[in-house]
C-alpha positions in Angstrom: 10.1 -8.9 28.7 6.9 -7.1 28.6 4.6 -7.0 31.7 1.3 -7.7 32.5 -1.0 -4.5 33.5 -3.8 -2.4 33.4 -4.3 -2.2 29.5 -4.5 -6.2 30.0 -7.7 -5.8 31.8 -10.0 -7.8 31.0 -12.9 -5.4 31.7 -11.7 -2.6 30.1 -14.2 -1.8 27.1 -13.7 0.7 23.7 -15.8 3.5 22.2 -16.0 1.1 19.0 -18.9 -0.9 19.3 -17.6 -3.8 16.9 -14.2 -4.7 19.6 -16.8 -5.5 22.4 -18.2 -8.6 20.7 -17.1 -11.6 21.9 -15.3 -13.5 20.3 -13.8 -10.6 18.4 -10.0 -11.0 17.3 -9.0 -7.4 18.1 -10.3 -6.0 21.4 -8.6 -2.9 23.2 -6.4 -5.5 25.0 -5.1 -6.4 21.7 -4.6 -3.4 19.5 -2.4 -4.7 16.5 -0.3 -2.7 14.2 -0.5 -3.0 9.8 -0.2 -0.8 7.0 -2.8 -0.3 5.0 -4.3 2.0 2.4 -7.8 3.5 2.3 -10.1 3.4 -0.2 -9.7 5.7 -3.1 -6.2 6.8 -1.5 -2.9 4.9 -3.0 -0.6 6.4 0.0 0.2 3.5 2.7 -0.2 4.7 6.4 0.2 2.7 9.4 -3.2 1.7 11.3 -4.2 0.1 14.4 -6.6 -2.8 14.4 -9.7 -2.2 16.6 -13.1 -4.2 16.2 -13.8 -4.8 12.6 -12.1 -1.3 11.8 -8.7 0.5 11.6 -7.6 3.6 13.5 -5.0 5.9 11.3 -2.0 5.9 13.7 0.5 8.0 11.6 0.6 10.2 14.1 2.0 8.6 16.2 4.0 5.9 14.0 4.7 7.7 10.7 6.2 6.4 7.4 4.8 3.5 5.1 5.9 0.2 7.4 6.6 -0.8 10.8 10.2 -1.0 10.6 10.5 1.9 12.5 8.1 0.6 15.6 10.1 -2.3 15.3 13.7 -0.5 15.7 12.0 0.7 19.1 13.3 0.2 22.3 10.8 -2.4 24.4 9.7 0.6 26.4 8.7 3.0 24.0 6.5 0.2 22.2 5.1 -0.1 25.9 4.4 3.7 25.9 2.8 3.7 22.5 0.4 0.6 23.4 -0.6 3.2 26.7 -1.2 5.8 23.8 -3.7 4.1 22.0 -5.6 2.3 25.1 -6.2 6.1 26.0 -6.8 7.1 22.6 -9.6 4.2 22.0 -11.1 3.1 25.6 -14.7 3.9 26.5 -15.2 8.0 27.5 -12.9 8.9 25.1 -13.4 11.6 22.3 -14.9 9.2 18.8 -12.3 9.6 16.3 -12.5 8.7 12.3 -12.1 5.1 11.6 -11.5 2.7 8.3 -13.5 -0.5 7.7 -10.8 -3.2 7.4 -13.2 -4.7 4.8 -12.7 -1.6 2.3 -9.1 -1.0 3.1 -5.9 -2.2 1.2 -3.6 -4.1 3.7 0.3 -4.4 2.7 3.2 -5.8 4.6 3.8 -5.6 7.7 7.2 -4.2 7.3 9.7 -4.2 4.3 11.7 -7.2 5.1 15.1 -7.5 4.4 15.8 -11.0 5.3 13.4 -14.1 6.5 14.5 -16.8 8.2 12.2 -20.2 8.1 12.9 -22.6 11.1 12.4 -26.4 11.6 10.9 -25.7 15.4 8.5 -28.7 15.9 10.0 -31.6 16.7 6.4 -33.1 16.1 6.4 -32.1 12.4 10.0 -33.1 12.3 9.3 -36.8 13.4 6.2 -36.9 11.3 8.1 -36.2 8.3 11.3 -38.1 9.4 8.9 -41.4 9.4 7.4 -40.6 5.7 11.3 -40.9 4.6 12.8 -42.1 6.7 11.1 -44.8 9.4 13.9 -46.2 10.8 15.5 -43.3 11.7 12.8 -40.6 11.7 14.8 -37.6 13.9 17.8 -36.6 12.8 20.6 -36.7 16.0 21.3 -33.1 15.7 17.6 -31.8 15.9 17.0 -32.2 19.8 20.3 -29.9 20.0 20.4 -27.2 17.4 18.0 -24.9 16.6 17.2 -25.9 12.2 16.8 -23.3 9.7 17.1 -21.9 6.6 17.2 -18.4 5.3 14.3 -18.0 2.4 13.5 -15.3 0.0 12.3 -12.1 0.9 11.0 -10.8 -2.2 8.3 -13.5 -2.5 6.6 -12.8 1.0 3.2 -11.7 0.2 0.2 -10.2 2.2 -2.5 -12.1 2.8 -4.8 -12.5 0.3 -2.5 -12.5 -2.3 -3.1 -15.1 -4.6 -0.7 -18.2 -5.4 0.5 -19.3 -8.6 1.1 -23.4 -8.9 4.9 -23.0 -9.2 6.7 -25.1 -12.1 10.2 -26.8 -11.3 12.2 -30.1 -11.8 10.0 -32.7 -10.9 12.3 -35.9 -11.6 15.3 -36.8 -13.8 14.5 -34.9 -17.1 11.1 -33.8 -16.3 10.0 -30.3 -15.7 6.2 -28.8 -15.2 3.8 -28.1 -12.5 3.5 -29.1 -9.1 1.1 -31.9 -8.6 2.1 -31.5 -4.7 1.6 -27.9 -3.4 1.1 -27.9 0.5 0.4 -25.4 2.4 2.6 -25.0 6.0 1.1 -23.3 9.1 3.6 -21.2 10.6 4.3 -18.7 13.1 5.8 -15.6 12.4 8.3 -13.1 14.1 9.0 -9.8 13.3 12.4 -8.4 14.6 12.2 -5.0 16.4 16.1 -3.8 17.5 18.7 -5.8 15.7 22.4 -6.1 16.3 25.5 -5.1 14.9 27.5 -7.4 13.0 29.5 -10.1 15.4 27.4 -8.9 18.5 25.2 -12.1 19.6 21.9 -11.5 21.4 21.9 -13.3 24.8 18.8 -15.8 25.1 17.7 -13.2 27.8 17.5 -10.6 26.1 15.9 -12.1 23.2 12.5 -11.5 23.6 12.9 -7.7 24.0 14.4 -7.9 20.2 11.0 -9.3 19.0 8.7 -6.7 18.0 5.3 -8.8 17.5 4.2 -12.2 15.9 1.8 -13.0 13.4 0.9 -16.2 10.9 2.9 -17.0 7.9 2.0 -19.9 5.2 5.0 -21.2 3.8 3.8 -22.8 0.5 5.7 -26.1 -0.5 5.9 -27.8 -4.0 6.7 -31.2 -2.2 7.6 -33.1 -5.2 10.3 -30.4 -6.3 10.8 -30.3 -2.9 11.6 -34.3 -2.8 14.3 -33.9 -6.6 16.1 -30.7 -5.2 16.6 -30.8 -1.5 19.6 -32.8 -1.3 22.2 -31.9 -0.4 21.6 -28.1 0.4 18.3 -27.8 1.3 15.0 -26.0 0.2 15.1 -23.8 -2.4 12.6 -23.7 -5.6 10.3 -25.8 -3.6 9.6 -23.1 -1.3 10.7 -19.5 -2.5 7.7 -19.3 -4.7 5.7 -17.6 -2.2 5.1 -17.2 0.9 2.3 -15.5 2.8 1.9 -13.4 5.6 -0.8 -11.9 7.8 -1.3 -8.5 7.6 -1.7 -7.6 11.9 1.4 -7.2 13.5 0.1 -8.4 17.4 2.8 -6.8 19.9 4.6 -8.1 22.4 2.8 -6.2 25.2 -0.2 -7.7 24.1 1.4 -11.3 24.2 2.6 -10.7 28.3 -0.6 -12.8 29.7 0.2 -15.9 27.3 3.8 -17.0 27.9 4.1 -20.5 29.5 6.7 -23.2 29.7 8.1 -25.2 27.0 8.5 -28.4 26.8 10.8 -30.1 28.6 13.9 -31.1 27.2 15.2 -34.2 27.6 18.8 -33.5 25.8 20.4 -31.2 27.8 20.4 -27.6 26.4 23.1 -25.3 26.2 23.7 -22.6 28.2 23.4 -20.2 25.3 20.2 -21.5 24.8 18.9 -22.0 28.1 16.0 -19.3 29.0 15.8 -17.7 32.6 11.4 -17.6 32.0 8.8 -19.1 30.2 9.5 -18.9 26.7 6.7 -20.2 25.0 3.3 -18.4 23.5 0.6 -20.2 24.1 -0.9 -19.7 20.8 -3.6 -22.1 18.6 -3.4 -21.8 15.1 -5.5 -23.4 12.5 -5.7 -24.1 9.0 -9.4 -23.5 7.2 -9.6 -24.7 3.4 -12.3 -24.5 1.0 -12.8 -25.9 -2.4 -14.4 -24.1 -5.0 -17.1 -25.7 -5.1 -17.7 -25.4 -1.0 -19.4 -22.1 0.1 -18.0 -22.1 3.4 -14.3 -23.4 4.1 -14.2 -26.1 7.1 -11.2 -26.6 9.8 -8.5 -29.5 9.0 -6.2 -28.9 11.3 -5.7 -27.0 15.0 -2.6 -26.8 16.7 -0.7 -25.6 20.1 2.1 -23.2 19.5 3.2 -23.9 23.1 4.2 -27.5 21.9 6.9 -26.0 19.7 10.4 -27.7 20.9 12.5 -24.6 20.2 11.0 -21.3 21.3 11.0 -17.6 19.3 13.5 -16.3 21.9 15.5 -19.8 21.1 15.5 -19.3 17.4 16.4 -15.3 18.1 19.5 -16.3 20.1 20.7 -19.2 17.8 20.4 -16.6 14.8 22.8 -14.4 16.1 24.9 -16.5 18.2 27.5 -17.0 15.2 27.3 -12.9 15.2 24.7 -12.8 12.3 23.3 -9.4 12.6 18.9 -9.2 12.3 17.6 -5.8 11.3 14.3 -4.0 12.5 11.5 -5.7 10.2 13.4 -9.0 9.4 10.8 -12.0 9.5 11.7 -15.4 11.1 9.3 -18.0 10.8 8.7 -21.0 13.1 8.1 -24.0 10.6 5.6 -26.0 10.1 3.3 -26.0 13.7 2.5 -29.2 14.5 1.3 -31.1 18.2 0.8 -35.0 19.0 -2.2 -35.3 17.3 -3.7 -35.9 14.0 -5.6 -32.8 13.7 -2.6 -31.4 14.8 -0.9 -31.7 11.6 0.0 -28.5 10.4 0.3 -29.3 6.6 -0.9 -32.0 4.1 2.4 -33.8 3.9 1.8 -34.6 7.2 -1.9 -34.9 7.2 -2.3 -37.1 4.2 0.4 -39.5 5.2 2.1 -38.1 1.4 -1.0 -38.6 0.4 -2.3 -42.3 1.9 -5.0 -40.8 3.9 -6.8 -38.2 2.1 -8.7 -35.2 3.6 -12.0 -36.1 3.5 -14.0 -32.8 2.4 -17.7 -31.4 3.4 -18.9 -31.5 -0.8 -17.4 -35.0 -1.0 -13.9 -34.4 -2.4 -10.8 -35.6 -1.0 -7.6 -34.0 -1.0 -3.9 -35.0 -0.8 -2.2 -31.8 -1.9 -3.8 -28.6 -3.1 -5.4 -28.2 -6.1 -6.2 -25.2 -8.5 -9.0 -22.7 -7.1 -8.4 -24.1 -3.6 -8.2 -21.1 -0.7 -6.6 -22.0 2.6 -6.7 -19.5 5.8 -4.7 -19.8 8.8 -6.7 -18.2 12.0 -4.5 -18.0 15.6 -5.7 -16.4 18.9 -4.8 -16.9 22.5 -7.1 -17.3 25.6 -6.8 -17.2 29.2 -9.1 -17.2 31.4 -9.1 -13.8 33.3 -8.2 -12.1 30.3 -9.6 -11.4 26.8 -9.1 -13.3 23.8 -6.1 -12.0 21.1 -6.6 -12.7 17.6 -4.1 -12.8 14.7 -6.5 -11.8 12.0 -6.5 -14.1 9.4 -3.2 -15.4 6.4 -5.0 -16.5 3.4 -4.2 -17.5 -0.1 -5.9 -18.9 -2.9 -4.4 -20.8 -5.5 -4.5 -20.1 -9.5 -3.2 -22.4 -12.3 0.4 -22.1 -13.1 1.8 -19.7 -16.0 
């Protein structure tokens, strides 16, 4: 578990004028890690978010992904994050930056598996009563950790567009999706794995997570509906999936773990956490039309309201002795809370489309349609400390081929 000190200070300012605004998703206390590209170059470095630019940190992280700072012991991340608070706090020598605006980001890391879990049990209720409204959550949910392993070579950066995926619709009919969603995740990136058949004890689990960031995990809900029994997703979601581009660390996370929920099925012992196990994290979903000029919120949500936790969802991977590899991405499902405008994707919002968004230029929408661009935004406060941003995930979406 990472610790809170000094480069946590709030009052602790940076040579770059742009990471003392506030407000500002990437201060000194945050210092992210991405790959990017510079302009005019085509080689892929790895950078360090600061202000509205990016510090070339090949130096000290070489290679073209993260997968190596991932495969890092949780102390030697710790050491690195001391590097760069040296290397960019007020008094120290100016050194060449990148505008993020001009740069090319790419993945994170080259993922070799992603994992999608089912960890709201606020999402899973809301759903259970669209199908199912007698019997809305499943009995096994409030004791098993729900997942599915998804398709690594469709995870995209964002900005990426998406294509409206065709599939099976109904018996004998195939076309477009008339019901792409969008699904406000969180994501995890994996830093030290295991070997095959070697479990990672729920205590340990956090110091196998390397950083978090936001992942949209676009749904064709009506292939979704035709294919999903009895196996599961598959076409419905493999299509595309999108990913922020900032990895935020785990050292910069320390000041924003809190309790979760409390459980009121009794949780296994391999599953029971000796600390707080939940980032208190608020993500939102932004979506503008193309006729709008300016995209509008539709939906906030509390991370912290999750019912299985990423340390949770790290231990129940592996407890079968599934091995995770530096870089692998597990995603937290759909993030919803209690509220309305907690509804982490239309499904959910709309009712399956009863209660249409109601939209800024007068249009309403129950599922996306072409030319539509949703972001997902996520930061964490606290007072005493400053603000953490995620950066943005965000996506537009063309007509189908």
């Amino acid at each position: 578990m990472s610790a809170i000190d000094d480069t946590h200070d709030a009052g602790r300012r940076s040579w770059v004028e742009s990471a003392k605004h506030p407000g500002c998703d990437f201060p000194i206390q945050n210092l992210p890690l991405g790959v990017f590209v510079p302009p005019g170059e085509t080689r892929a470095r790895v950078g360090v978010a600061i202000g509205d630019s990016i510090l070339d940190a090949s130096a000290w992280v070489p290679g073209e992904t993260l997968n190596g700072y991932c495969a890092l012991p949780p102390v030697q991340r710790r050491d690195l994050r001391r590097v760069l608070v040296k290397v960019l706090e007020a008094g120290a020598p100016a050194r060449p930056l990148f505008a993020q605006s001009e740069c090319a980001m790419r993945l994170p890391a080259a993922v070799g598996d992603y994992t999608d879990f089912y960890a709201s049990i606020h999402h899973a209720t809301n759903v259970g009563k669209l199908f199912r409204p007698d019997n809305p959550l499943l009995p096994n949910y409030k004791h098993v950790p729900i997942a599915y392993h998804g398709r690594a070579s469709s995870l995209v950066v964002s900005g990426t567009p998406v294509a409206r995926p065709s599939g099976q619709l109904a018996e004998g009919k195939f076309g477009p999706t008339r019901e792409l969603d969008y699904e406000m995740e969180v994501g995890l990136f994996v830093g030290p794995g295991n070997a095959l058949g070697d479990p990672i004890p729920v205590a340990r689990a956090r110091d196998h997570i390397a950083g978090l960031c936001l992942v949209n995990d676009w749904s064709a809900r009506d292939i979704q509906r035709w294919e999903y029994q009895p196996l599961g997703p598959f076409l419905a979601k493999n299509f595309a999936t999108s990913v922020s581009p900032w990895l935020v660390t785990g050292e910069a996370l320390a000041p924003f773990w809190t309790a979760a929920p409390a459980h009121d099925v009794p949780t296994l012992p391999y599953l029971q956490e000796p600390e707080p196990g939940a980032p208190d994290i608020t993500v939102e979903v932004w979506l503008r039309s193309p006729v709008m000029s300016a995209p509008v919120r539709v939906s906030r949500a509390p991370f912290r309201e999750m019912y299985w936790t990423p340390g949770q969802m790290v231990a129940h991977h592996t407890s079968n002795g599934c091995p995770l590899a530096p870089g692998d991405l597990i995603a937290s499902g759909t993030v919803s809370g209690p509220d309305k405008e907690n509804r982490g994707c239309l499904l959910e919002l709309t009712a399956k489309g009863a209660d249409p968004v109601r939209l800024p230029s007068g249009e309403a929408r129950t599922f996306l349609e072409d030319g539509d661009e949703v972001t997902l935004t996520g930061y964490c406060e606290r007072p005493g400390f400053a603000r953490i941003g995620f950066g943005s995930c965000a996506g537009a979406i063309r007509p189908s081929r």
